[in-house]
N, C-alpha and C positions, 0 to 999 in steps of 0.2 A: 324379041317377039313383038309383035305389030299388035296397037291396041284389040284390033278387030279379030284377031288371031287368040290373043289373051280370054275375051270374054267366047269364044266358040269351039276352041280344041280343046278337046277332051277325052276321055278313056285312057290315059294315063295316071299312074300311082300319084296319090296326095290329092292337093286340093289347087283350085286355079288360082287362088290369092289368100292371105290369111282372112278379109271377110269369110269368105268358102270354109276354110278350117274353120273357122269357131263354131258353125252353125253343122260341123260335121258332129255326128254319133259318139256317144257315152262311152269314154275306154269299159273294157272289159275285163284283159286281163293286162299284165304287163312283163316284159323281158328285164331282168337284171343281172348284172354282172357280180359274180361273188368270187374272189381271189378265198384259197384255202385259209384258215387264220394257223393251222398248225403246219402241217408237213402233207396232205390231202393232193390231191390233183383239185383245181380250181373247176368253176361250174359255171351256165351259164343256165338260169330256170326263168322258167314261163311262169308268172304269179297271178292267180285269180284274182282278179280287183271289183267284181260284180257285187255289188253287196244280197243280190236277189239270189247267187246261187250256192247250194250245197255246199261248192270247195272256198268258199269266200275266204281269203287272206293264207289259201293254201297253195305251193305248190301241184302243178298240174302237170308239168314235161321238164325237162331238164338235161344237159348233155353232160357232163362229166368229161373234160377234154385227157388226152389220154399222156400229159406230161405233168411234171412237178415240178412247182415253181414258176410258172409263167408270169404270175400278175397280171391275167386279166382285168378291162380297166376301164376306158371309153371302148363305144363302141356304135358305129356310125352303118349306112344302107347304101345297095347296091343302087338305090335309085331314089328317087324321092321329091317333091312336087316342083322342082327343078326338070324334072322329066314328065311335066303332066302332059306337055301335047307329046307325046310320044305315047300312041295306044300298046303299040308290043312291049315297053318295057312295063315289069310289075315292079315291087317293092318287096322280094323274096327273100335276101339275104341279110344276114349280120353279118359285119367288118368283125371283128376283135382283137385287135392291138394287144400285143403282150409285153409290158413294161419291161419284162426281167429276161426275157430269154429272146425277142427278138421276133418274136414267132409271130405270123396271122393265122387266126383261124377264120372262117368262111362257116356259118350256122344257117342251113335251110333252115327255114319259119313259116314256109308257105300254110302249113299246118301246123299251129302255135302250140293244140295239143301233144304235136309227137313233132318236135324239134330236132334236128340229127346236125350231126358235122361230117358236111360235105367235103370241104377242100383243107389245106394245110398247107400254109407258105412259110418253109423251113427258115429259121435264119440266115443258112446259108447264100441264101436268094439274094437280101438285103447287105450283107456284110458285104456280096460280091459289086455292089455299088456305092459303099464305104456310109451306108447308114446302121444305124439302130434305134434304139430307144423309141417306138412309133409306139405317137399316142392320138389326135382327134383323127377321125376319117369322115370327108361328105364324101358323098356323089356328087358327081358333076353333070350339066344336061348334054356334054360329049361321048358320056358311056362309059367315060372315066371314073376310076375312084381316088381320091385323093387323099394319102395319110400324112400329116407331120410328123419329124422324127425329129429325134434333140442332140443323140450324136454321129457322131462316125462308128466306126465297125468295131474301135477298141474303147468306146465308151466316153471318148474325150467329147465336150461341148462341140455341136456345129447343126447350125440349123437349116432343115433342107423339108422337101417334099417330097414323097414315093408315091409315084402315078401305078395302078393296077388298070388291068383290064377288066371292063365291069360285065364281062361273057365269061373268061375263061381264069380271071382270078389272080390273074399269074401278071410278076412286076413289068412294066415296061420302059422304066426309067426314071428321070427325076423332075420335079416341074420347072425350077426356073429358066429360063432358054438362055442365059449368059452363064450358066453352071455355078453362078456365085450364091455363096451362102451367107447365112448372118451368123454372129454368134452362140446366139441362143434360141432356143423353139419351144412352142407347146401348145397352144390351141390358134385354130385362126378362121375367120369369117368371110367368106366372099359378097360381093353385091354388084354382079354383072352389069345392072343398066348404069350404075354408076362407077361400072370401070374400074373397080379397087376391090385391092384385101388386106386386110392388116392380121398380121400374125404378133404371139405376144411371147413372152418367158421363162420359163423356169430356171434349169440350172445344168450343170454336169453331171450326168446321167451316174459316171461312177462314185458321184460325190453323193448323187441323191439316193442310189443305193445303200448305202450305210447311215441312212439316218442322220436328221438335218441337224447340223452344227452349224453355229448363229455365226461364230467366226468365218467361214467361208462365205457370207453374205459382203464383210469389207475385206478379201480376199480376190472377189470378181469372181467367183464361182455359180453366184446365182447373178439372174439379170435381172435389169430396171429400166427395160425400152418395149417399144411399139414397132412394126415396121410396117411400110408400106407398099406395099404391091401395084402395079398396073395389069390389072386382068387379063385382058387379049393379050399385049405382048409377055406376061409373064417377069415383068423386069421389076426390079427393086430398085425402086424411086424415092426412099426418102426411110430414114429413123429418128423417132421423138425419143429423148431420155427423158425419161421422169424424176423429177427431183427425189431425190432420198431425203425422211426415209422413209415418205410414204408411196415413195412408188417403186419398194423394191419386192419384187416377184410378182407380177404384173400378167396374171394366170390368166382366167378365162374373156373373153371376148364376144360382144353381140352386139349388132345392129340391130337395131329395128326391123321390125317384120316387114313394113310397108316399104317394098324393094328401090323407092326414087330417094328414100329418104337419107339424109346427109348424118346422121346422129348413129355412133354407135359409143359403148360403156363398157369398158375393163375394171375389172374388179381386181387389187393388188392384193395377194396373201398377207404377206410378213408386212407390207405397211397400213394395209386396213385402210385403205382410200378405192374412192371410186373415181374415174377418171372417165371424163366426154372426149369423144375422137371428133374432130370434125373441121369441116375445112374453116381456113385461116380467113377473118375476113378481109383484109390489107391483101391476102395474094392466096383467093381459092384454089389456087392448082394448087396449093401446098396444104398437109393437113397440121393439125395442130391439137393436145394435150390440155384441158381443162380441166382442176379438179372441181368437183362437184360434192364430193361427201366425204371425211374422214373421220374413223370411229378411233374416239383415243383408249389408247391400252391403258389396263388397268394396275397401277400400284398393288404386289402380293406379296405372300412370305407362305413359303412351303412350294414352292414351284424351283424350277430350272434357273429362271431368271428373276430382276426384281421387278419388270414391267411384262405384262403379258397381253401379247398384241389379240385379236378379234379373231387374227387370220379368216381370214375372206377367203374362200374356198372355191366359191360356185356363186355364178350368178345368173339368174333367168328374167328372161321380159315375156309378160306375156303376149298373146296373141295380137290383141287389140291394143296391143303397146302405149297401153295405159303404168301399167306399174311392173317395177322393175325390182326381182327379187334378191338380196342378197343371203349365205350362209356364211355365219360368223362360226367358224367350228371349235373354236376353243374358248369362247364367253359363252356359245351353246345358244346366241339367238338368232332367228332368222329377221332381217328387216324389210320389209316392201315399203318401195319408196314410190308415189305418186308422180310418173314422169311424163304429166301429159302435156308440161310445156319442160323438153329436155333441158333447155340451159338449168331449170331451176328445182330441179329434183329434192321433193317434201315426203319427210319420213312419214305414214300413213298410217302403219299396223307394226305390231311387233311381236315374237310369239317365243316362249324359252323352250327347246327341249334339249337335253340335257347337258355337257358341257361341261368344262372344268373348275366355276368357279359358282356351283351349287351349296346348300346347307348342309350336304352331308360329305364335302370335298376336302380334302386334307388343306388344299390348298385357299387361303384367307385375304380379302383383299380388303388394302389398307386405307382405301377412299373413303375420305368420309361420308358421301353422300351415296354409297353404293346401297343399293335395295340387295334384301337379302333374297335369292333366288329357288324356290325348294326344288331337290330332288326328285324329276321327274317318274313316276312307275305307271305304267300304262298295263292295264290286264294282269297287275302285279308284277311285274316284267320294269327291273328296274333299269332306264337307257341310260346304258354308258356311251360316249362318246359324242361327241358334237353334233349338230346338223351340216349334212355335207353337202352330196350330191342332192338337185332338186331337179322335178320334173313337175309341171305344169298342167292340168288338163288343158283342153283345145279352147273351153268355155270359159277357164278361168275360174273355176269354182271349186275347184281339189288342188290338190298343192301335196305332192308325194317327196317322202325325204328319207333320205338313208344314211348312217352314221360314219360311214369307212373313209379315210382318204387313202392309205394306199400303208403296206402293211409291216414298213419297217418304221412308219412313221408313228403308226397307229402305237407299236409296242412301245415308242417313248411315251408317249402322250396318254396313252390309252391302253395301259399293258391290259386289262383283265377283258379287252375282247378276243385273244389268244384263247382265252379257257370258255367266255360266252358270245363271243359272235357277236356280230354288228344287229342292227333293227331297221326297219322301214316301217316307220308310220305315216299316217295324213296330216293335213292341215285343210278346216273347208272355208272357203273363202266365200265373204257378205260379196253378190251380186249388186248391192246398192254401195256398200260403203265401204266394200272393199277388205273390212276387217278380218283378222287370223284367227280363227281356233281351233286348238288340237280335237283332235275327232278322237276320242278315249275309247270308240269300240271296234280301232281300226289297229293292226299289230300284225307285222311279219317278223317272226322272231329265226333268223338266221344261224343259231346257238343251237336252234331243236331239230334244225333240217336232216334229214338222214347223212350219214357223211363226214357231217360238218366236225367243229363250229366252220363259218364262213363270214365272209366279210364282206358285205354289201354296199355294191356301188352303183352304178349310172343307169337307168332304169329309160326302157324305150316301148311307147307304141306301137302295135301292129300297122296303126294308118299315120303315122309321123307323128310330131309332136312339136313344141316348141324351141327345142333347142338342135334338131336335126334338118329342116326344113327350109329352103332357101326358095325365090322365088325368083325368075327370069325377067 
């Protein structure tokens, strides 16, 4: 897009640059995804986030998808401010990616109150071009939709892209144009004017179905790279490994908002490091792997193992790509780190909700200088499970978090959200200095929902958001 074009097209969905977003309008309500936590058909609900009205921190719409067992999970837009000079396209749809069974669902939202499912892209679809396991979805500004999948059609590791039609819903093939894949897949970030996408890792889909064994980590079952993409041509131009063993499982992925800029940050699970992408200075056409932060596991007794890693889950930058949020979901804290000069990312705030190595945890950790952490209860409501998935307001001033990572995991780590269901609370964030605090009279308790219990996960804006929004 031609500068001159950037600051004048408009009537299209989102916002012309993230300036534009931050200065957009107060969420209201919010979308979440909720896998069943027993045997239930999974859900996708509309949550009231207004604090000024009646159903505040209730659900308000909700679809109920009509199979068992999907794992609903990420869930990404038919369009989104990638498509703002484009006035006919809107921002109507939900993606829904189904970890376990292969499936898309397609969620009309045009009316956030009375939510319905439109479409349904059988597995059959997917297996017939030898994918599964699809998990992040953007839009593209070709009208495209774009899903990552992590294996083939019988579940073994292989990393590919499933292009949808963003009219009619339906798959039209696969994205790289030499058909070559990588090994491993799981989230990935595009940045058009700079020509690149880097996709990142998880594991073997039928290995991460049954529940993570540490052994299949030095088995090669989960990964520990980067890769690198050439946008237009769609080719795969380069992989970084990340040293073990903090860069094994090397999950979510974000660039910076500001679409010229050369900085994006992975956040690794199992090794609890945060890693800078960015080009190489000796030879720019190449990129290169920086670590920038790692959180050390803590020494325990009463757990699985005898060091218990941070696992880095989720990572968000906000708007004005000032600070860059991490979820630690089994120490239970979230970190926002100060990244307004990227090489040198400064821990800033810190904030605990709940987590596995609280005062009332079976599990004891044997550091000597470890601060003791209390048992979080918000509304009496006492939060089991980690901080996971995060979502950002536009302004930077709310910080929404929910406890679930994904639900065969959840019952190692986290069995008693089986019988009470995950939570989503807040965090309100100092406009001056940036500081965390739990908002105590903010509670979506997942456990009470009708239905339920359920398990709460990735949470989206009607008008975009921070982690779904790419700009041209």
């Amino acid at each position: 897009m031609t500068p001159s074009c950037k600051s004048k097209c408009h009537g299209g969905p989102g916002y012309a640059s993230p300036q534009d977003a931050i200065k957009g309008p107060r969420e209201e309500v919010i979308f979440v995804t909720a896998p069943h936590a027993a045997d239930g058909p999974d859900a996708i609900f509309t949550v009231d986030v207004n604090p000024d009205s009646d159903t505040y921190c209730q659900v308000i719409s909700r679809v109920d998808v009509p199979n068992i067992g999907d794992e609903v999970h990420h869930t990404g837009w038919n369009a989104c401010s990638s498509c703002h000079d484009k006035p006919t396209e809107k921002r109507s749809h939900l993606i829904v990616p189904c970890l376990n069974s292969d499936r898309i669902y397609v969620i009309n939202v045009e009316d956030e109150r009375n939510i319905y499912l439109q479409h349904t892209i059988e597995p059959s679809k997917l297996h017939a071009l030898n994918l599964s396991f699809p998990h992040t979805s953007h839009c593209l500004a070709d009208g495209n939709i774009m899903i990552s999948t992590l294996g083939e059609a019988d579940g073994k590791p292989s990393g590919n892209f499933l292009l949808l039609d963003g009219k009619t819903f339906e798959p039209k093939g696969t994205w790289p144009a030499d058909g070559k894949v990588v090994p491993f897949n799981y989230d990935f970030w595009y940045q058009p004017r700079r020509n690149i996408m880097i996709s990142t890792e998880w594991g073997s889909p039928n290995h991460i179905k049954k529940g993570f064994n540490p052994a299949h980590v030095s088995e090669g079952l989960y990964g520990n790279s980067v890769h690198i993409f050439e946008w237009d041509s769609k080719k795969h131009l380069q992989t970084i490994d990340l040293p073990m063993p903090h860069g094994a499982l090397p999950l979510e992925v974000r660039f910076l908002h500001e679409p010229i800029s050369e900085n994006a940050f992975v956040g690794c699970a199992l090794g609890s490091a945060i890693y800078r992408i960015h080009p190489d200075e000796k030879n720019p056409s190449s990129q290169v792997a920086t670590m920038v932060s790692a959180i050390p596991s803590k020494k325990v007794s009463g757990w699985c193992l005898p060091e218990m890693p941070a696992l880095i889950t989720d990572i968000l930058i906000s708007m004005d790509d000032r600070f860059l949020y991490v979820s630690c979901w089994l120490h239970g804290d979230i970190r926002q780190y100060d990244i307004s000069d990227p090489v040198n990312p400064k821990l800033n705030s810190q904030v605990y909700i709940g987590g596995s190595i609280h005062s009332e945890s079976e599990v004891k950790v044997l550091d000597e200088d470890h601060e003791v952490i209390p048992a979080l209860y918000v509304k009496g409501r006492k939060i089991e499970g980690g901080p996971q998935m995060l979502q950002l307001s536009l302004d930077g001033k709310r910080l929404y978090v929910t406890t679930s990572l994904y639900k065969k995991w959840d019952d190692q780590f986290y069995p008693s959200h089986s019988k009470t269901g995950a939570t989503m609370l807040q965090v309100n964030i100092d406009p001056v200095t940036g500081k965390m605090e739990l908002n105590t009279e903010f509670l979506v308790d997942f456990g009470k929902i009708s239905g339920g219990p359920y398990l709460a996960h990735e949470m989206r804006y009607p008008g975009g958001d921070c982690t779904s929004d790419i700009w041209i």
